[in-house]
DONU-416091 format. One line per 10 residues: number of its first residue (from 0); their letters; for each residue x, y, z of C-alpha. Coordinates in nm, 4 decimals, padded with zeros to 6 digits. Each point is the difference from the previous one (the first is absolute). Layout:
<rs>
NUM) A) X/Y/Z  ...
</rs>
This chain:
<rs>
0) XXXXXXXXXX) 09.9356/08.2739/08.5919  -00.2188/00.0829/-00.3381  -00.2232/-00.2980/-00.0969  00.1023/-00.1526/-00.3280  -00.1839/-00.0527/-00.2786  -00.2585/-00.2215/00.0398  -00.1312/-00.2534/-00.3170  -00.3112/00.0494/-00.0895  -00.1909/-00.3378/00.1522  -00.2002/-00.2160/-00.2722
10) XXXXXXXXXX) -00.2957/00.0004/00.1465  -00.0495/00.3214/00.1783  -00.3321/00.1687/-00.0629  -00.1464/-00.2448/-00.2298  -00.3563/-00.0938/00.2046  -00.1272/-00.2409/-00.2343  00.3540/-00.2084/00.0094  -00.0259/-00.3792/00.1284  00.2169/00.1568/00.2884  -00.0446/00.3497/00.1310
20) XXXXXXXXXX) 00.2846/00.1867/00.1693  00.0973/00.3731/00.0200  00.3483/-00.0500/-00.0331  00.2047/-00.3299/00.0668  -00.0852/-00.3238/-00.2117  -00.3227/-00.2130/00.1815  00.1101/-00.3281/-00.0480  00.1194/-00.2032/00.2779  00.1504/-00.3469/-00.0269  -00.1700/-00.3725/00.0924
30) XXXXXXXXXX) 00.0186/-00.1931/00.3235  00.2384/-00.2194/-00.1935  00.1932/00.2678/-00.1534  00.0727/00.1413/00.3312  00.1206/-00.2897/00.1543  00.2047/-00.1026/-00.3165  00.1721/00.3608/00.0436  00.0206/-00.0524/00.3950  00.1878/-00.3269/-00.0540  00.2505/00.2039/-00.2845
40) XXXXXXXXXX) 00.0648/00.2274/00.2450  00.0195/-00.1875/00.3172  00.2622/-00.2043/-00.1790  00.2172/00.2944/-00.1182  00.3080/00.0156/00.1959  00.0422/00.4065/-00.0570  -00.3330/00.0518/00.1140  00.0924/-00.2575/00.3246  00.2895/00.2466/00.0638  -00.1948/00.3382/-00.0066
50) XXXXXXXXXX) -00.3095/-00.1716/00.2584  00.3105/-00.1049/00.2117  00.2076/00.3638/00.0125  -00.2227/00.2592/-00.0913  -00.0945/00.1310/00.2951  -00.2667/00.2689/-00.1335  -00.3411/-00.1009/-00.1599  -00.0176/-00.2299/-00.2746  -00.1860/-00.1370/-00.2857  -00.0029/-00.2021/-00.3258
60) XXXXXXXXXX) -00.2973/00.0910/-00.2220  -00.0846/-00.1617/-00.3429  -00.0119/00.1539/-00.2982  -00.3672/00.0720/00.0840  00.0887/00.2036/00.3464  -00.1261/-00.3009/00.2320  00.2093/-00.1451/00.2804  00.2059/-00.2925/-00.0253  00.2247/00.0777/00.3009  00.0744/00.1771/00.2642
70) XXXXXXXXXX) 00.2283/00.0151/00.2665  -00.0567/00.0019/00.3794  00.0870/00.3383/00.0468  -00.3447/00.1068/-00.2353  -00.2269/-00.2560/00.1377  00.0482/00.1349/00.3551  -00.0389/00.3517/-00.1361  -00.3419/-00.1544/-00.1655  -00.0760/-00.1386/00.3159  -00.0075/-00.3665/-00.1297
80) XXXXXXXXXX) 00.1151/-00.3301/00.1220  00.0625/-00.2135/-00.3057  00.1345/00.0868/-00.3304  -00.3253/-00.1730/-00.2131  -00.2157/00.2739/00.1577  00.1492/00.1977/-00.2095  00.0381/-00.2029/-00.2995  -00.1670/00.1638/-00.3606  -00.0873/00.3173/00.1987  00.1223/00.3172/-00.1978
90) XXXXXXXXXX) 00.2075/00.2315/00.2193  -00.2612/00.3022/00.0485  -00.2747/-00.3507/00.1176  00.2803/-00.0904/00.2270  00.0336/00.2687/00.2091  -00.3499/00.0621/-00.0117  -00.0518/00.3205/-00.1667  -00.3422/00.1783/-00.0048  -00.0171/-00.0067/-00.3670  00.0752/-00.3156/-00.1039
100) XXXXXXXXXX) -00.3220/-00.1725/-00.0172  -00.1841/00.2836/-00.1981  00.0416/-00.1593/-00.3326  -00.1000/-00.3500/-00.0534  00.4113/-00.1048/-00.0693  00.1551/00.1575/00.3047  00.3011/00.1896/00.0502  00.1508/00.1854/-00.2892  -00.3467/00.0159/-00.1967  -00.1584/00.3163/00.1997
110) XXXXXXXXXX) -00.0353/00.3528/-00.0811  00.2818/00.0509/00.2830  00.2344/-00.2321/-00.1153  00.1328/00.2454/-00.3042  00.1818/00.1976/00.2838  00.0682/-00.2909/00.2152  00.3915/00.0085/00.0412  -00.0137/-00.3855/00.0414  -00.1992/-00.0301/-00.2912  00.1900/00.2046/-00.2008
120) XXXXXXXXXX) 00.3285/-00.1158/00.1112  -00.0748/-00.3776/-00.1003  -00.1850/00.0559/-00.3390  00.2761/00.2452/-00.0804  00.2259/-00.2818/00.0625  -00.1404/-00.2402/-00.2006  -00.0854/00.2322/-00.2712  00.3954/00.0884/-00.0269  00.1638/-00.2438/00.1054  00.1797/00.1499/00.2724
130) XXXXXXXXXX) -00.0134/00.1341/00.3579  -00.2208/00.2546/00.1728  -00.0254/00.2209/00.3060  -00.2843/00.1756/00.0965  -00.1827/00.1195/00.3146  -00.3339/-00.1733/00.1024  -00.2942/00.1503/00.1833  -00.2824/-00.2002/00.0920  -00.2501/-00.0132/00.2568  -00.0668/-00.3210/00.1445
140) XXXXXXXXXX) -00.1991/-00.1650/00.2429  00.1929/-00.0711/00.3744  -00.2296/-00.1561/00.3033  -00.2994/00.1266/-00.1944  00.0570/00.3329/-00.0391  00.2033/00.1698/-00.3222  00.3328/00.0948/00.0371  00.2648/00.2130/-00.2376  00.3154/-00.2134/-00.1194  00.2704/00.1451/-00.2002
150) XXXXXXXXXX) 00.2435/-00.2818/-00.1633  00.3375/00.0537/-00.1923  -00.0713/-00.2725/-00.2868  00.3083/-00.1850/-00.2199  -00.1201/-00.2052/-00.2491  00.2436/-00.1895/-00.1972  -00.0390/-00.2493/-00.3210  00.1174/-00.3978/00.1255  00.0411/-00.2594/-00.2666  -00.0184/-00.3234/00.1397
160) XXXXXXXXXX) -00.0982/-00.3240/-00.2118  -00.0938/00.2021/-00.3194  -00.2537/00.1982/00.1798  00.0184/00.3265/00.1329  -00.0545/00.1383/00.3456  00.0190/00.2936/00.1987  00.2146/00.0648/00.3692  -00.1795/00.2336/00.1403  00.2083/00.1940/00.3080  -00.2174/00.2019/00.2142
170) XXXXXXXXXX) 00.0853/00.2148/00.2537  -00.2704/00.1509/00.2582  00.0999/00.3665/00.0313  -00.3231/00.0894/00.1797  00.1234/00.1382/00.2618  00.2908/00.2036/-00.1464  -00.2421/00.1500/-00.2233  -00.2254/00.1179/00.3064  00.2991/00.1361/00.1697  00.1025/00.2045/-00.2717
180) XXXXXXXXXX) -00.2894/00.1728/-00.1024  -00.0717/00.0444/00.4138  00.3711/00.1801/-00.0013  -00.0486/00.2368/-00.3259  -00.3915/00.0839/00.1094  00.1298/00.0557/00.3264  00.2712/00.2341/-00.1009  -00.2383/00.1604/-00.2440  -00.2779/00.1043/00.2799  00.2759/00.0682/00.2562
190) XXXXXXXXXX) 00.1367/00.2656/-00.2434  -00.3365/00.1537/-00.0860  -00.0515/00.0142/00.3637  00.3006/00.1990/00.0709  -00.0297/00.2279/-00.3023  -00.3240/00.0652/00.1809  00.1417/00.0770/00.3250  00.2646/00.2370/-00.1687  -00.2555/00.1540/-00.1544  -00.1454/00.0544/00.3403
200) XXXXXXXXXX) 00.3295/00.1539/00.1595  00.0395/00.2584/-00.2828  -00.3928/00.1171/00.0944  00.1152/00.0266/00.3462  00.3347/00.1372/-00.0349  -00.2129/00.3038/-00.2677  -00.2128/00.0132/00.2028  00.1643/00.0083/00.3547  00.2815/00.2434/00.0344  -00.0163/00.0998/00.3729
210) XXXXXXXXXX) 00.0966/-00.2183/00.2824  -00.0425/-00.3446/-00.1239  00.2038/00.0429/-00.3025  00.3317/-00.1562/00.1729  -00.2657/-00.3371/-00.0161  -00.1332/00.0410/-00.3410  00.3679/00.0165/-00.1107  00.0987/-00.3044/00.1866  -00.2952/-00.1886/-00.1534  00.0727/00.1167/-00.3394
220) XXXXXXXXXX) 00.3719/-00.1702/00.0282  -00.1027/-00.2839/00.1905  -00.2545/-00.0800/-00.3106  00.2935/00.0608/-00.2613  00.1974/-00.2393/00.2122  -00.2956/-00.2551/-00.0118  -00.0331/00.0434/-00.3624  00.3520/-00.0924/-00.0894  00.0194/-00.2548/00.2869  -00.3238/-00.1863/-00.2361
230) XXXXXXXXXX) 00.2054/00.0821/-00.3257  00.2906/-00.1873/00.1892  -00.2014/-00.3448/00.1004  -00.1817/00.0124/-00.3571  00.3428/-00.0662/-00.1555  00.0966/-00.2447/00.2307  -00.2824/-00.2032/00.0146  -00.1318/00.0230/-00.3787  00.3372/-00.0278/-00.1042  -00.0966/00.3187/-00.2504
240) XXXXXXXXXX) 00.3561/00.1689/00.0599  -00.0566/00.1829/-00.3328  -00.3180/00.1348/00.1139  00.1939/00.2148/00.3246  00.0676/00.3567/-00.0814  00.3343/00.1769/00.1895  -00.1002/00.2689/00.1801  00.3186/00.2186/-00.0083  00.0558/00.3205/00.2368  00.2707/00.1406/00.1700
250) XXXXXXXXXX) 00.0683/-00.1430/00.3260  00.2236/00.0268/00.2269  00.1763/-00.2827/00.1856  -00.0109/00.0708/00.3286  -00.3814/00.0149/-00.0534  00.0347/-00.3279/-00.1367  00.1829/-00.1481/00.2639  -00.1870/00.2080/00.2975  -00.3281/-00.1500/-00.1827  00.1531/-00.4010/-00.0261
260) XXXXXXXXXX) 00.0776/00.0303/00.3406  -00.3455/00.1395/00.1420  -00.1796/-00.2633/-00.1612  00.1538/-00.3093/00.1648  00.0613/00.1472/00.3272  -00.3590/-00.0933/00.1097  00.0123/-00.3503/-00.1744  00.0210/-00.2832/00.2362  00.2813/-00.1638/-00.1249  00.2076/00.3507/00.0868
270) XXXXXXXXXX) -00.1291/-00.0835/00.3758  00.2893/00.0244/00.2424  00.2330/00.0414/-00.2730  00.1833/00.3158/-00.1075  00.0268/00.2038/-00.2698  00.3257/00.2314/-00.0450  00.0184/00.2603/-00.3380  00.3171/00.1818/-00.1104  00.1012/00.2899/00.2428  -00.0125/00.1871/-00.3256
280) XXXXXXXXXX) -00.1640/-00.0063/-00.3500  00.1400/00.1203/-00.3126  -00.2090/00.3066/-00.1377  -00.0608/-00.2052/-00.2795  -00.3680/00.0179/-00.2044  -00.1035/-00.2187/-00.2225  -00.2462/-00.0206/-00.3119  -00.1930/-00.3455/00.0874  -00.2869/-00.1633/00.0975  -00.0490/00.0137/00.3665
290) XXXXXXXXXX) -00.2489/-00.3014/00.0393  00.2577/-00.1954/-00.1445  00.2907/00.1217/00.2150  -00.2178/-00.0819/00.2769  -00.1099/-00.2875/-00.0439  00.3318/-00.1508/-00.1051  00.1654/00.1615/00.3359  -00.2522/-00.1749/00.1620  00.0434/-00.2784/-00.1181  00.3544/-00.0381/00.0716
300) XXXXXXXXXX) -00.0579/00.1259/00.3616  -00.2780/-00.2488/00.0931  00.1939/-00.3012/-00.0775  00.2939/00.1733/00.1724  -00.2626/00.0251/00.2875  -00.1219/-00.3594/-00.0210  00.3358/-00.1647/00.0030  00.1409/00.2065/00.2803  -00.0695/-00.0866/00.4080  -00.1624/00.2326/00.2666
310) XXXXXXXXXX) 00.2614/00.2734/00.0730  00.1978/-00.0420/-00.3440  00.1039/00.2706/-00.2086  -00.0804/00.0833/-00.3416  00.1120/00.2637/-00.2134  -00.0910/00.2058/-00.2830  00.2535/00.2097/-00.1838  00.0431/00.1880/-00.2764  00.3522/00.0990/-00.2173  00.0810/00.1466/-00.3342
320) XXXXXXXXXX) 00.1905/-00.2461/-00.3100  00.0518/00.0455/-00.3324  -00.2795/00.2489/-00.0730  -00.2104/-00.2444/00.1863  -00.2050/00.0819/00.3874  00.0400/-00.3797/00.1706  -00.2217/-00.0489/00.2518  00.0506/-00.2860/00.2238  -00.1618/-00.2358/00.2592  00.2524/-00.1764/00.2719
330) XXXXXXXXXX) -00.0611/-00.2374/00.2587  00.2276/-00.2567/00.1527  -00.1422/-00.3110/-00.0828  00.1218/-00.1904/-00.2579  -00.2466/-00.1308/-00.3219  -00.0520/-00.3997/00.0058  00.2476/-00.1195/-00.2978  -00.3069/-00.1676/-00.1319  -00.1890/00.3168/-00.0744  00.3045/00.2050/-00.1266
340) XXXXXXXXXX) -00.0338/-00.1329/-00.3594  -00.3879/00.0299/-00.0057  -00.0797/00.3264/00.1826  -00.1632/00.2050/-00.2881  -00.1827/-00.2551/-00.1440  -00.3935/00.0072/00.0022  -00.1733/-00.2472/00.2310  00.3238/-00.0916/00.2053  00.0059/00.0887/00.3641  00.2080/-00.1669/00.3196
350) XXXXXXXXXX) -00.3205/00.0561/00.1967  -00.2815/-00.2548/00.0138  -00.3421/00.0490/-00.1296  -00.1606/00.0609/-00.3635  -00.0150/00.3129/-00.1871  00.3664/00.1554/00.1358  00.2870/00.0456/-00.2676  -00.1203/00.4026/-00.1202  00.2253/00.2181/00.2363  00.3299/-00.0586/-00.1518
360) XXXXXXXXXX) -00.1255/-00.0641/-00.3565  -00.1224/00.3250/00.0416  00.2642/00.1946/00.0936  00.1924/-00.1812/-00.3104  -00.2796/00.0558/-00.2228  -00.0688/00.3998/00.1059  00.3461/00.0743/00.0932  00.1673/-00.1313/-00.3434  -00.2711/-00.0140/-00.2951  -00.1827/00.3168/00.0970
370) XXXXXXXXXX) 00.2769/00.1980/00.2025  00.3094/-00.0741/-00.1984  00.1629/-00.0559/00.2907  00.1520/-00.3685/00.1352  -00.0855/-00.1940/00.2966  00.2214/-00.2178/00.1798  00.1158/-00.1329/00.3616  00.3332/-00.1450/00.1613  -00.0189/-00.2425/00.2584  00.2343/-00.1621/00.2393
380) XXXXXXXXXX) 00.0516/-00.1405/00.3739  00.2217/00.2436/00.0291  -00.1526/00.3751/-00.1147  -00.3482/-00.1109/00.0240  -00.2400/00.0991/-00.3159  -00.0295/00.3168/-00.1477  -00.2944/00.0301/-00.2980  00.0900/00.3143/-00.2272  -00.1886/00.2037/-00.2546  00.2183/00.2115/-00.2447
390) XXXXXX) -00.1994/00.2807/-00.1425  00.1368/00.2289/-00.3049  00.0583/00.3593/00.0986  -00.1798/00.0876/-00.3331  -00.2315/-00.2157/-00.2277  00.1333/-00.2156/-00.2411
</rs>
């Protein structure tokens, strides 16, 4: 989100003024002030309502950024007990941010406080007389030792009694934040690593051309195969599905489906189980992406795997359609009717535990937006499941 335009503050810069601040206005309200505007707000029934059902972190702040109220959900976040605590305190004082005592008047008045999101956010607010979102860095203190917290800040214009306010909504997306620049530097070094080790294998594979060259070869592929298998997570997990490039070449399919089935015959859900393939394969190539073929075949035969018993059957197949190559999945369980409707979406999973819900958006997400094809299943008591993957015999 691009910052808007901030006003330019009155007193910012001026070193001889009665109140010195780098950016927000200095002046704070009295004691009695405060309390006048407490007992405004305390007695506002819309601002009753939003302590009572807003469940995130919440604030009131005069027209001069200091606290008037808070809810529950905040003052645990601040670490306090009672509500008066935090009474007159401006937010960045609150949550005790390094910088906030630098300048004589606190939070808002420091040479950080012109890229403060929070600060920007509310004297935006007030300076337009509407709402505004921005992000919030700020290093505070935490059991005596700094910290990094990263808030989502809403601050919104309140009249109430002739006097204005501002709701401020916060939202603590620390942790989010960490995660996802842990997942993109993490996919960045991986990558560099294994452009490095590639680079390796094509040294070895100049340089060795006698006996070991069957095992330079094999290393060679199994990097390439690495390297798309990365490409593959980085779109699920960053979500940057633009950002995935199709790696078309001619295949053929009984490659593919010799290849699907070689790669779950040693996982242990395939334990005990077996795996039956058509007694013959149309001589049929394709012009796809392999690592996509793959992993959506695998896909569809691990949970094929997981909902069968020890000594079930499961079968992969492959027929011809309407200038289409349909690969399918079968096993003779039947799909819960509660997870027939909700298969393909993200995050949804029969199976208990966090972080499940990618295997069969996946197969939806490769198999349609990047393959053209169309993924689908039938289910019933009767015929079992079957998961297929229709392919186009040319691209589209």
């Amino acid at each position: 989100m691009m910052p808007p335009e901030t006003p330019a503050p009155p007193h910012a810069m001026h070193r001889d003024a009665p109140m010195e601040t780098f950016f927000a206005p200095a002046a704070k309200a009295s004691p009695e002030e405060l309390h006048a505007e407490l007992a405004l707000v305390g007695g506002s029934p819309i601002v009753d309502t939003l302590l009572q059902s807003v469940s995130g972190l919440l604030a009131v702040v005069n027209e001069r950024r200091q606290i008037v109220v808070v809810n529950d959900s905040l003052l645990k976040m601040l670490g306090l007990t009672e509500a008066g605590a935090a009474l007159g305190l401006r937010p960045g004082e609150a949550i005790g941010c390094v910088h906030a005592q630098e300048e004589p008047h606190g939070c808002g008045t420091t040479r950080y406080c012109s890229s403060c999101g929070a600060a920007i956010a509310m004297v935006t607010s007030l300076a337009k007389n509407k709402a505004c979102e921005q992000k919030c860095v700020a290093t505070v203190q935490r059991g005596g030792a700094p910290m990094e917290l990263c808030l989502k800040v809403h601050a919104s214009p309140l009249q109430i009694g002739g006097r204005r306010f501002l709701l401020l909504f916060l939202q603590d997306i620390t942790r989010q934040e960490r995660w996802e620049a842990l997942e993109r530097s993490f996919f960045h070094d991986l990558n560099n690593l294994i452009g490095g080790l590639k680079g390796t294998s094509e040294l070895l594979l100049w340089e060795n051309q006698g006996v070991h060259n069957r095992l330079t070869l094999q290393l060679e592929q199994l990097l390439d195969r690495l390297e798309k298998e990365v490409a593959i997570q980085r779109a699920l997990v960053l979500a940057d599905y633009r950002d995935y490039r199709l790696q078309l070449a001619p295949v053929s399919c009984e490659q593919l489906l010799l290849e699907a089935a070689q790669m779950l015959t040693s996982h242990p859900a395939a334990k005990n189980k077996r795996l039956s393939l058509p007694a013959t394969i149309p001589a049929v190539t394709l012009n796809t992406d392999a690592s996509l073929v793959n992993r959506i075949l695998g896909n569809m035969l691990l949970n094929a795997f997981e909902a069968s018993a020890a000594g079930e059957e499961i079968r992969l197949g492959l027929t011809l359609a309407q200038e289409r190559v349909v690969f399918s999945v079968w096993n003779a369980r039947e799909l819960p009717a509660e997870a027939r409707l909700r298969l393909f979406q993200r995050h949804f999973s029969t199976k208990e535990g966090s972080g499940r819900g990618t295997g069969s958006f996946a197969m939806k997400l490769f198999g349609e937006t990047f393959l053209r094809g169309s993924v689908d299943f039938v289910s019933s008591a009767e015929s079992g499941t079957t998961f297929r993957f229709a392919h186009p015999l040319s691209p589209e």
